[in-house]
C-alpha positions, -999 to 999 in steps of 0.1 A, spaced: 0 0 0 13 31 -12 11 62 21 13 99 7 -10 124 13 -7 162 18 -4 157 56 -36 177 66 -61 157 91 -84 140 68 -121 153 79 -143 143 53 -140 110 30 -159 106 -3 -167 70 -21 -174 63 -50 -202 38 -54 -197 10 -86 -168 -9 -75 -158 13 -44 -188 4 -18 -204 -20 -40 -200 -45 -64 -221 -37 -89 -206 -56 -115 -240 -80 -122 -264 -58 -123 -247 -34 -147 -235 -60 -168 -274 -73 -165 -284 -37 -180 -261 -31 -208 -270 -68 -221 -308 -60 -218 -301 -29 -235 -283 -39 -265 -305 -71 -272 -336 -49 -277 -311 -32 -305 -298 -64 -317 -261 -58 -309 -236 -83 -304 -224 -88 -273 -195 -80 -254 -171 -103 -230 -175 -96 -197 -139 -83 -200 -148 -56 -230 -179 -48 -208 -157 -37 -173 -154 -2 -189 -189 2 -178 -180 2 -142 -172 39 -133 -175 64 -165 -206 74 -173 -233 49 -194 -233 75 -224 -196 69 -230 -194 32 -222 -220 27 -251 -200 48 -275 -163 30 -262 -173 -5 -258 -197 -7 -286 -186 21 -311 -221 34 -315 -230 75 -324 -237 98 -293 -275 92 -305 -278 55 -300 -256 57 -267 -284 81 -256 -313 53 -265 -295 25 -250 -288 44 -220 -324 50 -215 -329 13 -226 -302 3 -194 -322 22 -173 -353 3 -179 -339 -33 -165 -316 -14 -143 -346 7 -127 -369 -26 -110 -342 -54 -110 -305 -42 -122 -304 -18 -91 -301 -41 -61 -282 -70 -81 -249 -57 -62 -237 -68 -29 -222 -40 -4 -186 -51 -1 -175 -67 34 -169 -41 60 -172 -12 41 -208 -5 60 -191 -7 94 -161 17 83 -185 41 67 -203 37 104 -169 42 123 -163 70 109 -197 88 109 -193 83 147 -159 93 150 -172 126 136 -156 125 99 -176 133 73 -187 104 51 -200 111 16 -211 90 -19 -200 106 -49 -211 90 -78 -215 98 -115 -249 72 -111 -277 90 -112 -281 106 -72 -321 90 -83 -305 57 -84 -279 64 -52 -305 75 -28 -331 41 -30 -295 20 -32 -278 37 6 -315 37 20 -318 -3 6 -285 -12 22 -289 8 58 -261 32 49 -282 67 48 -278 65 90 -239 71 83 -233 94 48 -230 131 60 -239 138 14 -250 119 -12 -239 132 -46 -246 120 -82 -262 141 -111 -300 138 -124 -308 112 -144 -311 134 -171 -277 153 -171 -253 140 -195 -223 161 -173 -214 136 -149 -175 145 -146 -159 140 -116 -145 169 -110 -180 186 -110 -195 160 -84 -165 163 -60 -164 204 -60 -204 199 -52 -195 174 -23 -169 200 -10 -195 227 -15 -223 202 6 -197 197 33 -186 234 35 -147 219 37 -112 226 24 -101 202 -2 -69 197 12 -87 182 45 -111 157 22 -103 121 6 -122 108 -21 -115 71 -23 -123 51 -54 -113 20 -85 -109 36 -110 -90 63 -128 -119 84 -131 -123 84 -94 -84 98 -89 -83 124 -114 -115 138 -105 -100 142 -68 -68 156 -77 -87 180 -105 -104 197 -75 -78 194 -50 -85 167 -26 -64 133 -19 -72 106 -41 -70 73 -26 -70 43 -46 -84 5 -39 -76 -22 -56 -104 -50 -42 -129 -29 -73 -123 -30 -109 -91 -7 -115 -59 -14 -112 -21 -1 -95 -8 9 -124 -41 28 -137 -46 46 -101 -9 52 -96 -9 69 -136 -40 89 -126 -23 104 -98 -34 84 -64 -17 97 -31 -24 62 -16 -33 30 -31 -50 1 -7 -51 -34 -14 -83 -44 11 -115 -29 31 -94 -36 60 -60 -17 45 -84 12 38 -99 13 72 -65 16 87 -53 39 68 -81 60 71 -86 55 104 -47 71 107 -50 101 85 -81 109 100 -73 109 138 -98 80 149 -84 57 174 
């Protein structure tokens, strides 16, 4: 595990959701298939269909299945139709990350999602798992607002949270997740038990990289004071 941050007290931490809380991977990978077989596309190994997990749908239509802007738009709102009822809650929470985001919350760190699904989508899924009790914010844009950049959703979790960015962590899998955090100032903290991997979060400019939940909760637990 790489250990380098800018050495302020950490009082806020931001997670991603796909691959950072939750494993998402089957009910995405549900979605997308649903959605291309009402267009009769071919499908996709599962490998070819990992881009999905983090970016945003519109883009992971166009890159994975080289389709115009248009059609990504259609089979996004296709996605959402499986995803909506069933693809949702076909994700598991991943062991211990509920209890850290708890020890925290007590501890008196601030605890956010930040999230480029839909905040529609993020709000049933923390209230369906029994996390809402420990998030201080939960960020994500409407469903119907193609700007889902990372940068944007941090700077409005720093805005939510009324903190400096030097004093915040957004922890995440993917590069998206660490250039987003280092865009808008904040430490970017990398874990490797989602669907990046070292050598993408190191390249995207990670101050830490943890290998577990439980490498994670100690070094959070460290940066941000908690004994």
């Amino acid at each position: 595990m790489q250990n380098s941050t800018s050495g302020a007290p950490i009082r806020a931490v931001l997670f991603d959701w796909d691959g950072t809380v939750a494993d998402t991977r089957p009910g995405i990978f549900n979605s997308v298939r649903y959605a291309i077989g009402q267009y009769g596309i071919a499908d996709r190994p599962d490998d070819e269909l990992r881009y999905f997990i983090g970016p945003p749908l519109y883009d992971g239509f166009e890159h994975v299945f080289g389709v115009s802007p248009e059609l990504a738009n259609e089979l996004t709102d296709t996605y959402r139709v499986y995803y909506r009822d069933k693809g949702i809650f076909e994700c598991n929470v991943y062991d211990g990350v509920g209890d850290l985001l708890r020890e925290l919350h007590d501890a008196g760190v601030k605890t956010a999602v930040v999230s480029s699904k839909p905040k529609e989508f993020l709000d049933r899924l923390v209230e369906h798992f029994g996390l809402a009790e420990h998030l201080d914010a939960v960020v994500g844009p409407a469903i119907d607002n193609h700007n889902s950049n990372k940068t944007v959703l941090v700077n409005q979790a720093l805005k939510e949270l009324m903190l400096l960015p030097s004093t915040v962590a957004m922890i995440g899998d993917r590069h998206f997740d660490m250039e987003g955090a280092k865009a808008a100032g904040v430490n970017a903290v990398g874990v490797l038990y989602g669907y990046g991997t070292e050598e993408e979060l190191c390249a995207a400019g990670a101050d830490a990289v943890c290998e577990q939940v439980a490498d994670l909760r100690g070094f959070l637990l460290q940066h941000c004071g908690v004994s």
